[in-house]
Each structure stands twice: as C-alpha cells, then as structure tokens.
N, C-alpha and C positions, 0 to 999 in steps of 0.2 A: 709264387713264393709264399713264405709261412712269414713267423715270427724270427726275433733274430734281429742282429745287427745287419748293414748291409752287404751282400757278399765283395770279397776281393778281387779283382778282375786279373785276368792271367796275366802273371809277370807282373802285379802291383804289391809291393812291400808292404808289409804290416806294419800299421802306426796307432798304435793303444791312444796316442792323444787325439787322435780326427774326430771318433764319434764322441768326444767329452767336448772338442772346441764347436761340435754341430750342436751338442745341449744348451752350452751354452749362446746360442748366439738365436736360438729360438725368438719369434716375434721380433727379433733388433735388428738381424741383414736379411740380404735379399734370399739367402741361403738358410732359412731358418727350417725350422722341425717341421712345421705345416707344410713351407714349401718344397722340402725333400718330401717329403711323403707324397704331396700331390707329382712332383718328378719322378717318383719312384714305380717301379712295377708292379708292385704287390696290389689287389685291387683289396683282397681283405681287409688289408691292415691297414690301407686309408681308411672304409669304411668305421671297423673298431674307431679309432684312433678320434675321428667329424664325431662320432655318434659319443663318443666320452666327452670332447670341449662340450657338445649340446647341450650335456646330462649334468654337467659340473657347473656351465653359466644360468641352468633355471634351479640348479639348488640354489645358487648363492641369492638370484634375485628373487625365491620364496621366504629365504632366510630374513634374508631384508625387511622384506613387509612383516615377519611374526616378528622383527627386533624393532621395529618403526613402531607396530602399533603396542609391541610391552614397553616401551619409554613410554608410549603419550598416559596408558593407564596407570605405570606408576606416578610420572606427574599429576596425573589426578588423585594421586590416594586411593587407587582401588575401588573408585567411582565404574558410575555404568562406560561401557567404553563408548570414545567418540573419535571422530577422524580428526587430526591433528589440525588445525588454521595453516594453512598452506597457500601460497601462490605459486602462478602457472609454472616457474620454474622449477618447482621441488615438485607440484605436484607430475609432471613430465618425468623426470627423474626418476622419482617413487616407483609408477606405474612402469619403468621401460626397466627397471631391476639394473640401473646403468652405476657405474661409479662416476664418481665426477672427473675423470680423466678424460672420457670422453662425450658426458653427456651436457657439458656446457653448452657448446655449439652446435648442438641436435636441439636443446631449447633453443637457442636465440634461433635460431633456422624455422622450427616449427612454432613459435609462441607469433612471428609475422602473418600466419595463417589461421589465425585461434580469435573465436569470440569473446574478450574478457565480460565474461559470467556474474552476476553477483553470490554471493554464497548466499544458500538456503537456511532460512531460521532452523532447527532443531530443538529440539522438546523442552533439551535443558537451557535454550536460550529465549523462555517466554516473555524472560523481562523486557527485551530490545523489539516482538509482537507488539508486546501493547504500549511503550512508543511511538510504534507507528500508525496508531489508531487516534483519528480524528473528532475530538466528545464536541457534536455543535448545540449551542443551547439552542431550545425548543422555543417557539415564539405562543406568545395565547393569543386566541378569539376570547375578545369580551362581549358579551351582548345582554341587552335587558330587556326585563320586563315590565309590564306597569300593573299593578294590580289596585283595584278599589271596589269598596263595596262586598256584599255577602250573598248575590245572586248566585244560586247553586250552576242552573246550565250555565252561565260565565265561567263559573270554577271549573265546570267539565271540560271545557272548551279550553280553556289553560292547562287544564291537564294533557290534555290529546297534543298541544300543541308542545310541552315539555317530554312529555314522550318521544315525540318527533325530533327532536333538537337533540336528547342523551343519542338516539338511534344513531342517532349520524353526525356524532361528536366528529372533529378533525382527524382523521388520521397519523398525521404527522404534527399536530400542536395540542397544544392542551388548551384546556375552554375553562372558563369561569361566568357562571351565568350569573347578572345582578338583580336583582327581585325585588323592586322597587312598590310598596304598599301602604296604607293605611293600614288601623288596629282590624278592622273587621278582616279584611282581606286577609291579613299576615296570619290571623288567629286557622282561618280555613286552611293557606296552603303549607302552615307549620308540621301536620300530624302528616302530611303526604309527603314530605321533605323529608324528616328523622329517620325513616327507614333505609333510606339511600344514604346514609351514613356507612363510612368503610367498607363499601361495595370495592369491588375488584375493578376496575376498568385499564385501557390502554395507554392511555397517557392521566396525566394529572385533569380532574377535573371538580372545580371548587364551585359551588352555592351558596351568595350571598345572599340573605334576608333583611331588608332593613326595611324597621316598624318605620315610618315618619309621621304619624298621628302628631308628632310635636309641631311640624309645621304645618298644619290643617287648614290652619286660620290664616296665619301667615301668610301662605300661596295663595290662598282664593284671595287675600286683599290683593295683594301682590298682580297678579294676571288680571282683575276688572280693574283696576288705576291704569296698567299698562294698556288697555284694551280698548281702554275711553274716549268716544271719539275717531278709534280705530276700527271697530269690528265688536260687533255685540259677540257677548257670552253663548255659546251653545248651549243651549238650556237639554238639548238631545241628549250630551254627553256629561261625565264629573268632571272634576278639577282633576281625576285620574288622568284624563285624557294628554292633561296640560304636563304631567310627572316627564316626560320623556324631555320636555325643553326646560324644566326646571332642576333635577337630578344631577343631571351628569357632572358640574361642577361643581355644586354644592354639595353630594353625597357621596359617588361614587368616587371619583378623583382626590377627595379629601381624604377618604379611605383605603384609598389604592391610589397613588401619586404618578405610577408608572402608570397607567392607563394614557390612552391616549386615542388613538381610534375604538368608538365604540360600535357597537349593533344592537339599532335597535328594532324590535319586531312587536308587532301588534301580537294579542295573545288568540286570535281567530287565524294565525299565520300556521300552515301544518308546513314543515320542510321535509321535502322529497328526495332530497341527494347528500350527498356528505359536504360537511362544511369543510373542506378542503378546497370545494374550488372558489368561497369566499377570500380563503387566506394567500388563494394561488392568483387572482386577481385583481382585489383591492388594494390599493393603493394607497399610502401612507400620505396623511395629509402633510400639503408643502408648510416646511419650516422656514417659517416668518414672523419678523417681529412688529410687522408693519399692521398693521387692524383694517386697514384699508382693503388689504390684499388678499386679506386668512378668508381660506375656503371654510366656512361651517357641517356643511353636512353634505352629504354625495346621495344622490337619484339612482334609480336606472338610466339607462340611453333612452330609452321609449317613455316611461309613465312617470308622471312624479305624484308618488302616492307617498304617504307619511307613515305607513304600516310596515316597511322594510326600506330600511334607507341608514346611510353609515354615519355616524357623529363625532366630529372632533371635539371632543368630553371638555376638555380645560378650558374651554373659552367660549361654550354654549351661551352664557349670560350674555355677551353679545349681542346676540339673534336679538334680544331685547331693543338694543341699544337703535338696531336697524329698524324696529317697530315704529319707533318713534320720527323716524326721516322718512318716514315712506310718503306723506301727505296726500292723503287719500283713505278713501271708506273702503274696505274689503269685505267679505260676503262674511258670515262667522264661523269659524272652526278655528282649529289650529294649524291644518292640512293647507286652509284657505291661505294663513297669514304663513307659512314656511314658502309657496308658492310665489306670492305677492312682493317677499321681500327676494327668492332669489330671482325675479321678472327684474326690479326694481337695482338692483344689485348683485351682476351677476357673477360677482368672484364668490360669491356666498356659499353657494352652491355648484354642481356640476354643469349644469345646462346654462344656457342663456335662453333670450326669448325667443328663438326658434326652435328652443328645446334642442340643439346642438350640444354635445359636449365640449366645455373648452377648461376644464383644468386639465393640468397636466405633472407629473411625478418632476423628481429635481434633477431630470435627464430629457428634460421636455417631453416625455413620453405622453399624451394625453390615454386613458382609462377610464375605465368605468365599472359598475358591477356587470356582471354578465345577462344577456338577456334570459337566460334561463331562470333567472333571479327576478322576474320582471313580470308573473303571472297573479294577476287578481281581476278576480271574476269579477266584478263591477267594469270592469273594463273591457265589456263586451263577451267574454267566455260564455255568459250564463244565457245567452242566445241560442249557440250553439256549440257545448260541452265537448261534443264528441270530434272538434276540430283540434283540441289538444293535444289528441293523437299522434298528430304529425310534429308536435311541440314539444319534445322533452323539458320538464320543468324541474328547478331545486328547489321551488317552492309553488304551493298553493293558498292564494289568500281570500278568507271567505267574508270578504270587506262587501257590506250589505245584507247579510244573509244572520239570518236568527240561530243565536248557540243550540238551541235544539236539535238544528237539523244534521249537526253536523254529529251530536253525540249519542244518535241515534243508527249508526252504521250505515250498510247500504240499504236501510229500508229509505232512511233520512237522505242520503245522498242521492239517490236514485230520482228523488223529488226535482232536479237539476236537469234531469234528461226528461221528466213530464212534463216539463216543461217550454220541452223545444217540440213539435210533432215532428222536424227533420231527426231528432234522435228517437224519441218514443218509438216512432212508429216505422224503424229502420231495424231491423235483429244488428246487421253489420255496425253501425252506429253506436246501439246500445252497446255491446261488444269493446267498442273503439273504446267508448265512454267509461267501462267499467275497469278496461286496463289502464288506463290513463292517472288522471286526477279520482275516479272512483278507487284508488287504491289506499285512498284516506282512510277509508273504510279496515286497515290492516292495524293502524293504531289505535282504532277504536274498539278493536278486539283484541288486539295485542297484553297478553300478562305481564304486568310487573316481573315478577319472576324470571319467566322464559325474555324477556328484553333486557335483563341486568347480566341473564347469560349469553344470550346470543349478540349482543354489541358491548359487552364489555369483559367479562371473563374467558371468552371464545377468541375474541381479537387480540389480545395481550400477547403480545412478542416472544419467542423460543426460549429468549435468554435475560427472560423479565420476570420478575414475580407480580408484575402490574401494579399501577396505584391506586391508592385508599379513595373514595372520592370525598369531600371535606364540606361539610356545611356547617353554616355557624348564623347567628341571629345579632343583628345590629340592631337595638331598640334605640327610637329615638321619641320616644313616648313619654 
C-alpha cells in the first residue's frame, strides 16, 4: 500500500469521523496512530512514519541542551561558559533529552545504580582549590657553634665545617646556625659571613653572630669556682671549649625564647648527609617541671663524645648545679665532667651507665640520635679508615686530629690511610677509603659560589621564589 487514509473494506460505509477519532486517540488507547500503523499493512509507511517520531525526539532533546546551556550563560552575564551545578537527577534528565513526564522514575530507577561523584573544581572555581590546601609550618634546626681565638688553620677548619652544614641544610625545615665567639674569633668569621647575606636558598635559613668578649672574665671566673675541687682546668683547651655549657641559656634562649632543643657540633665536625634525618629522629626533650627528672643533653647510642650531641638550651645552667653533687674528682675536660655527671645522674642524659639508652619521648617511645650520627675517628676509625666503607655516616668528626690536616684536601686526608698499612698498602682499601670519609676532601674544594648554587638556588621549590638567608651580629662586647 502507498500513502492515504486506510482503505474501506467491501461493503463497509463511509464514516469522515473514524480517522479524526484514530488522531485523536494517538498515544491514549490501545488503538492509537503508532499502533494502527504497526497493525497496518503498508510496510513503508510504518517505516516513514518510526523514522519521523526518531527524527523529531533527537531535535527536541538537542534543542534542550542549546536552551539548558544559553540559560546558564545568560545567568552568568555572558561569562565564559560553564556547566550548570546539577545533581544526579537533572543531570540523568539533561543527558536522556527526557521531559519530566517520564523521566522521574528512569532517575530514581538509575540513580540506585550510580556512584555519587564529587564535582570536579574548575578553573573559575580556584577559590574553593586553595581551601583545600593544607599551609603546615615549618619547624627549625638550631645548632651551634663555639668559636675562640684567631688561630688561622682553626678558622679553616670552621670554615670546611660551615660549608658542610649550608650543603646539607634540612630539606623540609629551615636551620638557624648560632655562632657563639669571642672579639678575636667574631672579627675573623664576620668578613666570611656578609657575603652569604640574601643568598637564595630553600627554606629559611638564618646566622647568628654573637660577640661575648663582655663575658670573658665572667666565665673563666665562673667555670674555675665551679671546677674547684671537682676537676682541674684543661690547660689543652680555652674557656671556648666551656661556650657550649655556658651559652645556651644565657645567650641563645635569651635571644630566641623559642629555642628549645639545641645542636651542638664541634667546629672539626664535617657533616656528610642532610640534616633531615637529625630532625626525622631526635626527639624533643620530655616536658617537665620537675629538675630531678629533666633530661639535659642527648648522646649517640654508642659513643658519648661532647663534639655532637643534642642540648636542652633553657635549663643548661643546671648541668652546673649537678657538678656540684657529684662528690668526686673527675679526670679534666668538659667532655670528662658531661660524662661523669650523666654516669652519676642518669635522667641527665640519654644513656645510663651501661651506656643503654633509657629516655624516652612523651609516648614512651625511647630514641636516640641515629648511629649514622655517631662517627669520630678518635674512636677507633683512624686505625682502620677504610672500614667506614661498610658504614654510611652523617657525619665525620676529626676529634684528635690537627686543623691542618684536614684543610689540606686529599693530600692531608690521605695521611689517615698512611697511616694504617691495612689501608696504604691495599689499592682496594685505599679506594674504600677515598669514597668514604676521604670525600671531605669535596668541601675543601668546594667554591663558595658553585655551593650557594648547587644547594641552595638549584633546590628551591617549582613554586618558590626561595629565601633570603639573614645574618645579623649580636655584640656583646
């Protein structure tokens, strides 16, 4: 069959109102347009007939979407376009080009099935990005130095050892180094300081200079009253020696209040590794109000050497106080009486006298520094150099050993392994030796210049302009 109404079947009267009551009754009875047609004979004119509803429901649900999204752009103002804030039920809807006659219950049907999503930030919504962004403050390493006197190889030797210490600032904390000296000494390391002024580095890192020529006198009376009877004066060393147990409350803390755990390193101390894994280890001395109980200063596990070891700054004067109860003659140094009084008193320190570690953080955690941290050749290395091989170290400390030799590169270093014929006279040995602890040798050639670039303008963050580094001069002269 063609186009046309349907034909009249033999012997059936003509009724002008049938095919108006079939228009109208389309989609509402059982007898509707769609389904005459699918009853019907004609195979064309179903075909037409399917193939126009198809063509008429994807105009409307195109139309849809170009009227959906020119609403949300006029409520913008003619802003850049963006997708309307929608949930799963409109967005369902939107997407099926459905009227809501019958696309309610095709949501609630399909929304049972569906992962609810979070919406994705977009460009113009950066404000609600950086909400979500977490600013933690940044903790410091403080650590000190002691300086005395105008001995040149000493000054070099401090220098190699500053060197070492900017190389391998904290990664993740910022550092403030305190510089504890007399006028002769301050006069020397002052011209080597000022240029490292507004250098570029990764995190914040600050250099204090404080003259103390005013307390000269003071402290030498101070340390032979306290000593008297206890342990003669090392006549070997200065009152320098003594700056580390006299300092930290009287100078640094007074100056900086937030201090609180300090570091402090001998100036023959070269460090090997990034001070990261001091900050990732050490442990914050337990808070207590009891004097009895307050740990002073923290060891290694292994060595208790007074060239690297941690200080609880505010209540240093102390240590004093314990000098005095110790009752007994101790050998002379300062190294002697730090020992003596944590043997004697062992909350003092970290060890007891089995040289066990027994503080512990305020989770009971017992800590310590890390053994890495725990290398000085007085303690048997200088025997056999080329056994630190097997020893990865964050530090090397050249406790015994004359500042010359160290600021002499690997001609000077090398003197360490002539001095074993297990290393001399080993190539493999030597070898061990020179990549090891012989790598001191890289700071004592190391430029200024090429070390302010390669650890501090080089490491500075994608989305950092990096910090200034800040020195400044406390005269107390």
């Amino acid at each position: 069959g063609g186009g046309g109404p349907p034909r009249l079947k033999a012997g059936e009267p003509h009724n002008p109102g049938r095919h108006n009551k079939q228009a109208s009754a389309i989609g509402t009875t059982s007898e509707s347009f769609f389904g005459g047609m699918m009853a019907g004979k004609g195979l064309m004119m179903r075909a037409i007939v399917m193939g126009g509803l198809v063509l008429v429901m994807g105009t409307i649900a195109v139309w849809s979407r170009v009227l959906n999204g020119f609403m949300v752009v006029s409520r913008d103002n003619g802003s850049n376009w963006m997708p309307p804030t929608e949930n799963a039920s409109t967005a369902m809807t939107r997407g099926g080009g459905m009227t809501n006659g019958g696309s309610s219950r095709r949501t609630a049907e399909d929304a049972a099935g569906k992962v609810d999503c979070p919406e994705i930030p977009l460009h113009d919504q950066r404000s609600s990005l950086q909400t979500m962004t977490t600013v933690k403050t940044k903790k410091t390493l403080h650590m000190m130095h002691c300086l005395f006197g105008d001995n040149e190889e000493f000054h070099r030797n401090w220098e190699l050892a500053l060197k070492s210490v900017l190389a391998n600032a904290p990664l993740d904390s910022d550092l403030h180094l305190h510089i504890i000296a007399n006028k002769q000494a301050a006069d020397i390391v002052k011209p080597k300081l000022e240029p490292l002024q507004n250098t570029k580095w990764r995190n914040q890192i600050q250099i204090s200079l404080y003259n103390v020529d005013d307390y000269a006198d003071e402290w030498l009376e101070f340390v032979m009253k306290n000593l008297d009877g206890v342990a003669e004066f090392d006549t070997r060393v200065t009152i320098g020696a003594y700056y580390r147990l006299l300092a930290p409350q009287r100078i640094i803390v007074k100056h900086h209040p937030e201090v609180t755990s300090l570091m402090y390193m001998d100036s023959d101390v070269v460090v090997m590794s990034n001070l990261n894994d001091i900050m990732k280890h050490a442990v914050a001395f337990p808070d207590t109000t009891m004097a009895d109980h307050r740990q002073l200063y923290q060891w290694t596990e292994k060595n208790q050497c007074s060239g690297f070891m941690m200080l609880n700054a505010p209540h240093m004067e102390e240590f004093w106080g314990y000098i005095q109860r110790l009752n007994q003659t101790v050998t002379k140094g300062d190294q002697a009486l730090l020992v003596a009084v944590g043997k004697k008193f062992p909350h003092t320190s970290n060890v007891n006298n089995q040289r066990h570690f027994v503080s512990s953080d305020k989770y009971g955690n017992t800590t310590y520094l890390p053994i890495h941290w725990d290398v000085h050749l007085a303690h048997g290395w200088k025997a056999r150099p080329h056994d630190l091989f097997d020893h990865p170290s964050g530090m090397v400390h050249f406790n015994g050993v004359m500042p010359k030799v160290m600021t002499r590169g690997d001609k000077g270093l090398m003197s360490f392994c002539k001095r074993s014929k297990e290393c001399i006279d080993d190539e493999d040995n030597q070898m061990k030796y020179r990549r090891s602890w012989g790598l001191v040798d890289y700071y004592v050639r190391l430029d200024w210049k090429w070390l302010i670039y390669m650890f501090g303008e080089s490491l500075i963050a994608l989305d950092d302009d990096g910090k200034e580094l800040q020195f400044r001069v406390i005269d107390h002269s």
